[in-house]
ROKOL-889248 format. One record per residue (C-alpha): residue in one letter; x, y, z. Coordinates in Angstrom, 3 decimals. Layout:
<recs>
{'A',{X,Y,Z}}
...
</recs>
This chain:
<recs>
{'X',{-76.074,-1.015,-56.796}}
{'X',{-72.538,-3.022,-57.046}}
{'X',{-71.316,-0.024,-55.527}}
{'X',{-73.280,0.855,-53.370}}
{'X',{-72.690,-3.074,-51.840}}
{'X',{-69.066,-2.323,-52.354}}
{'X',{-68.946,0.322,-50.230}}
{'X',{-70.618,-0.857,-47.658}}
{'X',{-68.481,-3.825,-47.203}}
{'X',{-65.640,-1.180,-47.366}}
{'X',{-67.186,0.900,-44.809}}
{'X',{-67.383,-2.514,-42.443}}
{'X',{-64.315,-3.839,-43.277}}
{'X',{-62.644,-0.385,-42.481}}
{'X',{-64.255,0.360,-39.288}}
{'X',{-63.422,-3.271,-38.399}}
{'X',{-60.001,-2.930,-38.585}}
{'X',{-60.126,1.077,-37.629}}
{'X',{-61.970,-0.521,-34.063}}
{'X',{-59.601,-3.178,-33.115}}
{'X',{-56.585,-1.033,-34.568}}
{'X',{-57.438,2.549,-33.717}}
{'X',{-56.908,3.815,-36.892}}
{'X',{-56.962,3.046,-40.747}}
{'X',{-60.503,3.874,-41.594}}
{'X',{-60.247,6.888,-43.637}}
{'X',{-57.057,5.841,-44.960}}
{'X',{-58.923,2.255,-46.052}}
{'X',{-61.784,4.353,-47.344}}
{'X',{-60.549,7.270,-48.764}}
{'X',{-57.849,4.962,-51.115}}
{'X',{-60.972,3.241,-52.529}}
{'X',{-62.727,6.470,-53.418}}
{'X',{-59.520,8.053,-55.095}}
{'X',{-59.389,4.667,-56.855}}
{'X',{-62.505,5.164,-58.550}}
{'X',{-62.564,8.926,-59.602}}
{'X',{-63.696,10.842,-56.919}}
{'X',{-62.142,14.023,-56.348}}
{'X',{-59.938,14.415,-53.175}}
{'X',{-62.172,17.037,-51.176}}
{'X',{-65.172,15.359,-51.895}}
{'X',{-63.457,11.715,-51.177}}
{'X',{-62.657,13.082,-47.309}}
{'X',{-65.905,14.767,-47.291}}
{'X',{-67.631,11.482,-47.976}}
{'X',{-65.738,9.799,-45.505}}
{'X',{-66.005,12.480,-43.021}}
{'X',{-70.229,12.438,-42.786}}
{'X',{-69.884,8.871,-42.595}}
{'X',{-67.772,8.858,-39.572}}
{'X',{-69.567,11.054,-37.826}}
{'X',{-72.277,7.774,-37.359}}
{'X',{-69.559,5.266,-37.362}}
{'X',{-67.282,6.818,-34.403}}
{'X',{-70.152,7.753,-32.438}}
{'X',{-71.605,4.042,-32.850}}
{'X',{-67.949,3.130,-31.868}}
{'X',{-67.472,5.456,-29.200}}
{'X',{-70.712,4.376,-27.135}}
{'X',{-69.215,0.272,-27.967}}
{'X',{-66.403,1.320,-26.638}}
{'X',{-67.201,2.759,-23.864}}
{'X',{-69.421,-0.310,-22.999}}
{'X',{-66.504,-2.219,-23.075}}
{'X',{-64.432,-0.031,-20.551}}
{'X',{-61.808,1.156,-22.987}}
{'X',{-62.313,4.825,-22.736}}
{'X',{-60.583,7.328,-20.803}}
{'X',{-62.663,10.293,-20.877}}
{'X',{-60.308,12.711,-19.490}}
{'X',{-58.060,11.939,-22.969}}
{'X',{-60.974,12.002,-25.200}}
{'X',{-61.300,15.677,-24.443}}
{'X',{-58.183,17.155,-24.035}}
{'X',{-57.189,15.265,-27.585}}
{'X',{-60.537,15.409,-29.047}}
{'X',{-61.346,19.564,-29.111}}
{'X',{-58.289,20.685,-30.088}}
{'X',{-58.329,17.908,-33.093}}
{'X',{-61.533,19.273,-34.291}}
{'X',{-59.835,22.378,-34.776}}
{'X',{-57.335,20.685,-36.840}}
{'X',{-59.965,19.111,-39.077}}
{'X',{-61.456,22.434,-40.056}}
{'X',{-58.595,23.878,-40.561}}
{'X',{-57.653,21.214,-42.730}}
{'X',{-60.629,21.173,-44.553}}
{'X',{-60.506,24.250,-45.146}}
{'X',{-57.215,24.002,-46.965}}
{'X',{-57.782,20.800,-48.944}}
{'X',{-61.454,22.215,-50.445}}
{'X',{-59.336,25.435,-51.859}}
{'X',{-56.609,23.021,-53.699}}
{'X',{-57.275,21.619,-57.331}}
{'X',{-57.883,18.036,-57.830}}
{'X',{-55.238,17.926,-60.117}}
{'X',{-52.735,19.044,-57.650}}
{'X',{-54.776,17.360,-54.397}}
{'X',{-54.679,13.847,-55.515}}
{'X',{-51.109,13.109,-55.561}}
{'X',{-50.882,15.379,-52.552}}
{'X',{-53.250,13.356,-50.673}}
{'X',{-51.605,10.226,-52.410}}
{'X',{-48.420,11.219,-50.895}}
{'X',{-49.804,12.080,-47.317}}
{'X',{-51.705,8.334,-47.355}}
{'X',{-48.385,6.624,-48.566}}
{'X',{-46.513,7.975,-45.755}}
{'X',{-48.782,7.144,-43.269}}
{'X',{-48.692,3.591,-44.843}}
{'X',{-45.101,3.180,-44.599}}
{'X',{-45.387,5.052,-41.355}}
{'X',{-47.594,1.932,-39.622}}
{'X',{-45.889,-0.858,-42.055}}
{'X',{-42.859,0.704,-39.771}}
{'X',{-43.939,1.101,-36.433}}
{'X',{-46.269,-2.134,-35.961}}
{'X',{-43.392,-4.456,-37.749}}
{'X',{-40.630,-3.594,-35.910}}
{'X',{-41.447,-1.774,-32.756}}
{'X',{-43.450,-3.677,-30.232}}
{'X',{-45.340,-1.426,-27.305}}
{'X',{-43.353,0.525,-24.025}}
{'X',{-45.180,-0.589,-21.095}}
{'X',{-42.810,1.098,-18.325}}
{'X',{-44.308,4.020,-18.161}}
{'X',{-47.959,2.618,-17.866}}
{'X',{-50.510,3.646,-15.531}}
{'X',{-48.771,7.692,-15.692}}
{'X',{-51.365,10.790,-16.794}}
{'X',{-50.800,11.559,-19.833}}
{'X',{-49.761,15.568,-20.242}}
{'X',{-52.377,18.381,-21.580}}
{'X',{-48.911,19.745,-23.482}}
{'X',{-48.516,16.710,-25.169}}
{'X',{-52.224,15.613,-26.108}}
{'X',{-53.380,19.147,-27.412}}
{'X',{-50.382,19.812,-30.295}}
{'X',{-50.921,16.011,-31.175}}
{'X',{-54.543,16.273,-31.309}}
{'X',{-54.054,19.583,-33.713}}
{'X',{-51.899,17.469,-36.149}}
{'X',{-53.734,14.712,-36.207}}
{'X',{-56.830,16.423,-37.017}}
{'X',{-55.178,18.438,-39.803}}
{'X',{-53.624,15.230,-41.355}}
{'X',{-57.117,13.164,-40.991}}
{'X',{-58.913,16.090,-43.147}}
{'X',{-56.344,16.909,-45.586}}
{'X',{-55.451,13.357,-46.254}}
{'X',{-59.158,11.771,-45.916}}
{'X',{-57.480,9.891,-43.169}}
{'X',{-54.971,10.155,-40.648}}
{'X',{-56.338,10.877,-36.996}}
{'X',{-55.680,6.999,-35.978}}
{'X',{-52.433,7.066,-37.466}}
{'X',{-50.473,10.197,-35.671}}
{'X',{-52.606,9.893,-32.420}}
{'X',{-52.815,6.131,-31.630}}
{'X',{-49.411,5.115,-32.640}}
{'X',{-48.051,8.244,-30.182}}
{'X',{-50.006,7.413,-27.386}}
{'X',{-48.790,3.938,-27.231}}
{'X',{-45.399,4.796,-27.934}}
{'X',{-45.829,6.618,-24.559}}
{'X',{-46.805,3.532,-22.855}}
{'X',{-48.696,5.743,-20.450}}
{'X',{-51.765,4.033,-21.130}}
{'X',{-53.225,0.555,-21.912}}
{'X',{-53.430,-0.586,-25.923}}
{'X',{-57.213,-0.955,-25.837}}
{'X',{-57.982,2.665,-23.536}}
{'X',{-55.600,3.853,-26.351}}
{'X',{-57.598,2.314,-28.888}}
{'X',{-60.570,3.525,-27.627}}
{'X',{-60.277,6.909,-26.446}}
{'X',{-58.627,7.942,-30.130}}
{'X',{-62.041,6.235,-31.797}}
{'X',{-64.266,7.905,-29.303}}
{'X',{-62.404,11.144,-29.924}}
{'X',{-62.872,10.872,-33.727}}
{'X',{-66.452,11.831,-33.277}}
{'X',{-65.436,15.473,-32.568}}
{'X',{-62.687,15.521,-35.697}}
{'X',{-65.240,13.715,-37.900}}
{'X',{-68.097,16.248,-36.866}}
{'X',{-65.561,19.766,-37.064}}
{'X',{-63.833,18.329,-40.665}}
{'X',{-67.463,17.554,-41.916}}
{'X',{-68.890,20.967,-41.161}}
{'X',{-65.495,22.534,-42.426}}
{'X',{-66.341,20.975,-46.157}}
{'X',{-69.684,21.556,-46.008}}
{'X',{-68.689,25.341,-45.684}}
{'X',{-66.328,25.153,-48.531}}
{'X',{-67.574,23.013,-50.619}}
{'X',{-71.624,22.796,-49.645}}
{'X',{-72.952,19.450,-51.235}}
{'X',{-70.743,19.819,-54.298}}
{'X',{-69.595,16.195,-55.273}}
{'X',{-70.763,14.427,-52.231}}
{'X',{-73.423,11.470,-52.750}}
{'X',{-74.967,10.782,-49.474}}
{'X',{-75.782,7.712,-50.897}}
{'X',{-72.457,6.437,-50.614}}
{'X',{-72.301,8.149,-47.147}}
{'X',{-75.353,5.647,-46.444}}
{'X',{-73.392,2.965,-47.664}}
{'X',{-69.963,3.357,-45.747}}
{'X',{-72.376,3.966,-42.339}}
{'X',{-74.465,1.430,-42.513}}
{'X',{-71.333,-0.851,-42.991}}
{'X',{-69.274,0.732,-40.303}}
{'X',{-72.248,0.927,-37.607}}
{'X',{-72.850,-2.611,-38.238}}
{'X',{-69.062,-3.406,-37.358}}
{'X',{-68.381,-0.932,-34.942}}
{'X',{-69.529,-3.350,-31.936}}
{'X',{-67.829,-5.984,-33.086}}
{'X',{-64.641,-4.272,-33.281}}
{'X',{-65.418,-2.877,-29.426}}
{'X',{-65.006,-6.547,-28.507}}
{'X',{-62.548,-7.879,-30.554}}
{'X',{-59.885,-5.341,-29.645}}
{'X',{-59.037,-7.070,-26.471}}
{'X',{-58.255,-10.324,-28.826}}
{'X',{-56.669,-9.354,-32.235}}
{'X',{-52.983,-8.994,-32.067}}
{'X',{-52.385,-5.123,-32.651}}
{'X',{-49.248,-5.802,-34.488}}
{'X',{-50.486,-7.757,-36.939}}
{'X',{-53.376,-5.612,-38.490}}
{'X',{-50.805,-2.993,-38.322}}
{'X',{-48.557,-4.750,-40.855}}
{'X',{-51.374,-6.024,-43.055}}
{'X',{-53.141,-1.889,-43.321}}
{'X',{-49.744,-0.158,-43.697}}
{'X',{-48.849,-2.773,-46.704}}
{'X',{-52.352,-2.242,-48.370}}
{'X',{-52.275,1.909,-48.129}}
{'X',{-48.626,1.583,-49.134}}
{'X',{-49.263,-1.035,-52.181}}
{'X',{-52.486,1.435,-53.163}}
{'X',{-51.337,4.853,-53.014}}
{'X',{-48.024,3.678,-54.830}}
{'X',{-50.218,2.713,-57.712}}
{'X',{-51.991,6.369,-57.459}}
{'X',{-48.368,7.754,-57.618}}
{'X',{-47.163,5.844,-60.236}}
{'X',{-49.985,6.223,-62.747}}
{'X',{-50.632,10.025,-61.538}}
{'X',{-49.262,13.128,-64.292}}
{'X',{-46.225,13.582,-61.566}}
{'X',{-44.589,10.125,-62.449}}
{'X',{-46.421,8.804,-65.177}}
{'X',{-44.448,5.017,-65.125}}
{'X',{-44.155,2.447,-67.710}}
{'X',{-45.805,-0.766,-67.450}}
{'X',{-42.826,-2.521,-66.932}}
{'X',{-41.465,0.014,-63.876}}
{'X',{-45.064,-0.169,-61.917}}
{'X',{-44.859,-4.028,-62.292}}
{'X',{-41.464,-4.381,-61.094}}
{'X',{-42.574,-1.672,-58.083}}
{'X',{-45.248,-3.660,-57.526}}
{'X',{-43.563,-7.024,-57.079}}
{'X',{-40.920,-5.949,-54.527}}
{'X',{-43.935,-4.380,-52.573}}
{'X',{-45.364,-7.291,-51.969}}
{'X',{-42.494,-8.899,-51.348}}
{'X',{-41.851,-6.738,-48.496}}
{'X',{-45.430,-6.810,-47.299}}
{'X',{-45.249,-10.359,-47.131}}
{'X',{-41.625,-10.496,-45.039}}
{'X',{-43.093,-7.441,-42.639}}
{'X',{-46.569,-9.785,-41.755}}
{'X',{-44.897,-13.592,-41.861}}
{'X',{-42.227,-10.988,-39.087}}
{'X',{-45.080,-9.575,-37.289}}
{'X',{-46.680,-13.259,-36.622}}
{'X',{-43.153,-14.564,-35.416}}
{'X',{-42.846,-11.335,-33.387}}
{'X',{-46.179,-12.215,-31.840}}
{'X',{-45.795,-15.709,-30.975}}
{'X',{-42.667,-14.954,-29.317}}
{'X',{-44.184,-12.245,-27.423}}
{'X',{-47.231,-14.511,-26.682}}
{'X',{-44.745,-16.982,-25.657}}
{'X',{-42.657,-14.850,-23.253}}
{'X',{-45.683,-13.821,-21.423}}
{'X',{-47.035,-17.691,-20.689}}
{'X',{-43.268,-18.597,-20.020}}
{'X',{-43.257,-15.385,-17.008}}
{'X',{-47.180,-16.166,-15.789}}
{'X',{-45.853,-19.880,-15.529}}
{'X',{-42.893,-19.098,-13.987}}
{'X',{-45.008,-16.690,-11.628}}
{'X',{-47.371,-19.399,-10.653}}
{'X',{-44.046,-21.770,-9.531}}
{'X',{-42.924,-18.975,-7.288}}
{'X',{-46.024,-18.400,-5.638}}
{'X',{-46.232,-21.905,-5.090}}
{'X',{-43.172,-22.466,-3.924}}
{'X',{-43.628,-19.859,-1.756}}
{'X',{-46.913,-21.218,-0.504}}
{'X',{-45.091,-24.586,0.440}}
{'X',{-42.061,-22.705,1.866}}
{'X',{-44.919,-20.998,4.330}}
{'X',{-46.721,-23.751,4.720}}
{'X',{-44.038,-26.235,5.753}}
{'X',{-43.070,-23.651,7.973}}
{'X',{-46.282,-23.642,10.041}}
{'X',{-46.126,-27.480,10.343}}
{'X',{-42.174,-27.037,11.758}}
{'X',{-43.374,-24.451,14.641}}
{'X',{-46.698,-26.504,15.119}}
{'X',{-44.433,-29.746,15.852}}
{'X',{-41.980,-27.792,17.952}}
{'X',{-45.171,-26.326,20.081}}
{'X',{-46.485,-30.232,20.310}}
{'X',{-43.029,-31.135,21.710}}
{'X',{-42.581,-28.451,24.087}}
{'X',{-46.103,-29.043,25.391}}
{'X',{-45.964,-32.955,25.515}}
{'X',{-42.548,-32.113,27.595}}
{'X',{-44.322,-30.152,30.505}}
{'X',{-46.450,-32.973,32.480}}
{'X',{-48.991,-30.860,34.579}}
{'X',{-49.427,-31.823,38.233}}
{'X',{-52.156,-34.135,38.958}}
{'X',{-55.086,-32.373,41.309}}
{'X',{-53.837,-33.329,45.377}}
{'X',{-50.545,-34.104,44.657}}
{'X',{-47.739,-32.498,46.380}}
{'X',{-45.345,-30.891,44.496}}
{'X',{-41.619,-32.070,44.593}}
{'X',{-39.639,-30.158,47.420}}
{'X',{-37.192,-27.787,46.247}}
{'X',{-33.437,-27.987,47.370}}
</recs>
């Protein structure tokens, strides 16, 4: 029953932060079930059935909200679900001894990969508003679909970080349209196992569990995506896969590390985890800053420019006043003054 509970607060926390973040919820998930013995196709399996409730719950929350674009849903979505198969495909015919450093390695560098990108790169808005190209959403959606099923996570990561880098479209429509699209790679990857591996190691109790947690959050993260600070709950994910799947590594038959190495690993991790958020916050606030400092100084132009118009108006109505007080009209009867 503990975990059972467990995993439903995994499954909400996940989709909480996959919601507002666009990513991170088979990663999340998928670390937790390596953690505690479950083999590495059945682990994205799991994950992969539970989805397909939790993105379609997020999808429809999403789209409540106005942060879908449905023309990038499906030219990123079908060819991802091809991906997924394929991927699941591959990842059901490895061993576990082999697959779980594998999939270690594949979830570490997609951990250093947003530790990276959301702690140093902030998001490229010149090019927003553009369509973005068939050529460019199709191979990504392919990749990202392979990764998400071989790794047990991995979609949000290639295709959300990508999509902003393009600054073609806005953070939350990017946010968004990847979750909504993660229906298709969650359904495709889920059928692909099921083909492999049929029911073998998968307790749909624990799908239960990670559902009911992510349904329940799913809404929640619809709305709060328009206030959490993207950069942030990049920094704090990609230090928490990154801090996990080292652990994996380091105790796994490939390394096999002393005591005294994994603690000393450890320590610097968090070290760096902790300089990457407190830089993240700073980043934040100073972007958060910025933007009041140009809507203020916005406001003084426009009102300057208001006054500028508006004392204008006065000068000409003055002038008119003048030159109409000047011409004295000629009372009714009265001759006119002769003319030389």
């Amino acid at each position: 029953m503990k975990t059972l509970v467990l995993l439903a607060l995994v499954g909400l926390g996940a989709q909480l932060v996959d919601g507002s973040l666009g990513m991170a919820y088979g990663a999340t998930s998928s670390t937790l079930l390596l953690a505690i013995g479950t083999s590495p196709a059945a682990a994205s399996a799991t994950i992969h059935l539970a989805e397909i409730g939790t993105t379609l719950t997020s999808g429809l929350a999403h789209w409540k909200f106005g942060n879908v674009d449905w023309k990038v849903v499906a030219k990123i979505g079908i060819p991802g679900a091809v991906g997924a198969f394929a991927g699941a495909t591959v990842l059901s015919n490895l061993s576990t001894e082999v697959a779980a450093p594998v999939m270690s390695l594949i979830l570490l560098a997609l951990g250093i990969y947003l530790l990276i990108r959301f702690t140093l790169r902030g998001i490229n808005r010149r090019n927003l508003g553009k369509p973005v190209r068939t050529r460019f959403l199709g191979p990504l959606g392919l990749v990202a679909g392979f990764v998400d099923a071989t790794g047990g996570g991995g979609w949000g990561p290639v295709g959300t970080p990508a999509l902003l880098a393009s600054g073609r479209m806005e953070p939350r429509k990017v946010i968004g349209s990847v979750s909504t699209a993660e229906f298709l790679v969650a359904l495709a990857a889920s059928l692909g196992f099921l083909f492999a591996l049929g029911s073998q190691g998968i307790d749909f109790t624990w799908v239960a569990a990670l559902l009911i947690g992510g349904s329940i959050a799913a809404p929640l993260a619809a709305w709060l995506v328009r206030h959490i600070p993207p950069r942030m709950l990049g920094s704090l994910v990609g230090g928490l896969i990154v801090l996990t799947n080292t652990r994996t590594l380091l105790k796994s038959d490939w390394i096999d590390a002393d005591d005294a190495t994994r603690y000393a690993v450890y320590a610097v991790l968090y070290v760096i985890w902790a300089l990457a958020v407190t830089h993240s916050f700073r980043q934040y606030r100073q972007e958060a800053a910025l933007e009041s400092a140009d809507a203020l100084t916005a406001e003084a132009e426009a009102a300057a420019v208001s006054e500028a118009a508006a004392a204008a108006a006065g000068d000409r109505n003055v002038v008119v006043e003048v030159a109409e007080s000047a011409v004295e009209p000629v009372p009714a009867g009265r001759p006119s003054a002769p003319r030389d």
